[in-house]
VOGU-3710 file (C-alpha; in Angstrom, 3 decimals, decimal comma):
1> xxxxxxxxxx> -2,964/9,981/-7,377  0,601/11,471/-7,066  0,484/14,705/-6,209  2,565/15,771/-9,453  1,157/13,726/-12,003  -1,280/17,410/-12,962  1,980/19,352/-13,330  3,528/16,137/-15,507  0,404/15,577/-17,747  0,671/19,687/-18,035
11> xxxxxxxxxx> 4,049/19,514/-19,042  3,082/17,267/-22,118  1,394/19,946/-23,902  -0,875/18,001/-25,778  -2,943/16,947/-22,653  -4,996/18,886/-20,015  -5,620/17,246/-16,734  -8,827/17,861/-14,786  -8,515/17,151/-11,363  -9,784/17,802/-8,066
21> xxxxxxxxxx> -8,777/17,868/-4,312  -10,906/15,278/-2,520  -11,404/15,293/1,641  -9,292/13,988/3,947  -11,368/10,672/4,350  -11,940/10,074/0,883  -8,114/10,534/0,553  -7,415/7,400/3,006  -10,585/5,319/1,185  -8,654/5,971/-1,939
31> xxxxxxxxxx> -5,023/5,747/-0,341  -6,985/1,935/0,839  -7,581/1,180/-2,513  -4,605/2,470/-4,090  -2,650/-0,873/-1,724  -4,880/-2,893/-3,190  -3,738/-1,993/-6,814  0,053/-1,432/-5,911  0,130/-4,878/-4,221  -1,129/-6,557/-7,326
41> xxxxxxxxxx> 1,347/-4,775/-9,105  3,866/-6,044/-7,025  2,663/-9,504/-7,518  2,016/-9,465/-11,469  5,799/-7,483/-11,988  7,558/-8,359/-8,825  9,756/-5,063/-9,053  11,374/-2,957/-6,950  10,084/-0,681/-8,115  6,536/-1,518/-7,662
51> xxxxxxxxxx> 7,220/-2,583/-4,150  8,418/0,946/-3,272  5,397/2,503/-4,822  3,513/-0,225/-2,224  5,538/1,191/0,877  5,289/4,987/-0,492  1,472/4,520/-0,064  1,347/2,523/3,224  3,573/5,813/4,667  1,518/8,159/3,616
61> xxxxxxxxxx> -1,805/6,202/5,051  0,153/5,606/7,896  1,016/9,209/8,132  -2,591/10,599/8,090  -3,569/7,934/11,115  -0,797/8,894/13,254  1,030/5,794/12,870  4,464/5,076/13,108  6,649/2,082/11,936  7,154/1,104/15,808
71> xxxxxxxxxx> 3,505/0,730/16,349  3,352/-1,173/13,213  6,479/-3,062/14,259  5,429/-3,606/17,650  1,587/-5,142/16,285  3,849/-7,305/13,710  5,680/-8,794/16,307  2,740/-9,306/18,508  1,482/-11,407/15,307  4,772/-13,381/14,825
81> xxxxxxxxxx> 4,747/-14,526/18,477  1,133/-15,839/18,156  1,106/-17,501/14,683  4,308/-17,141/13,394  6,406/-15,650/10,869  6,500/-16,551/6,932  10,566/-18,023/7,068  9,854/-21,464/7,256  7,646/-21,476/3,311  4,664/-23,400/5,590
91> xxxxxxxx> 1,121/-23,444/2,852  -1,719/-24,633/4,874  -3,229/-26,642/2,327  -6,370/-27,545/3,730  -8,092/-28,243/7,614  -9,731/-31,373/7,996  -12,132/-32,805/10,792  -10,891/-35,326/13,400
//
């Protein structure tokens, strides 16, 4: 959860908000699942919006493992090299036996 959305659901006035402060590895289990339900946001809205909430979540995971966008970068291009970007619209349909 955002960390203000207490203080917002406060500010209502007609709504209390229980919440709690979890550990640090629960925080990047939940962080884990919380790209899982931006992304399909993302997909079902296809927003800007929605993609910045995506990217606002993968810094702050890659924040608590000490990552940074070069070592990300650096792995992504590793990746391209080997298989390949996603320019040139290729959809493996299917592999069949020779």
């Amino acid at each position: 959860m955002r960390d203000r959305i207490p203080e917002i659901i406060e500010e209502n006035e007609e709504e209390t908000a229980v919440w709690k402060q979890v550990s640090d590895s629960r925080a990047e289990q939940l962080l884990r699942e919380k790209l899982v339900e931006e992304s399909q946001e993302f997909v079902e809205e296809d927003e800007l919006a929605e993609l910045a909430d995506l990217y606002a979540v993968m810094k702050e995971y890659m924040d608590r493992k000490n990552i940074s966008i070069s070592d990300l970068e650096k792995i992504e291009s590793e990746k391209r090299k080997k298989r390949g970007g996603f320019k040139d619209n290729i959809l493996l349909e299917r592999i069949e036996e020779t």
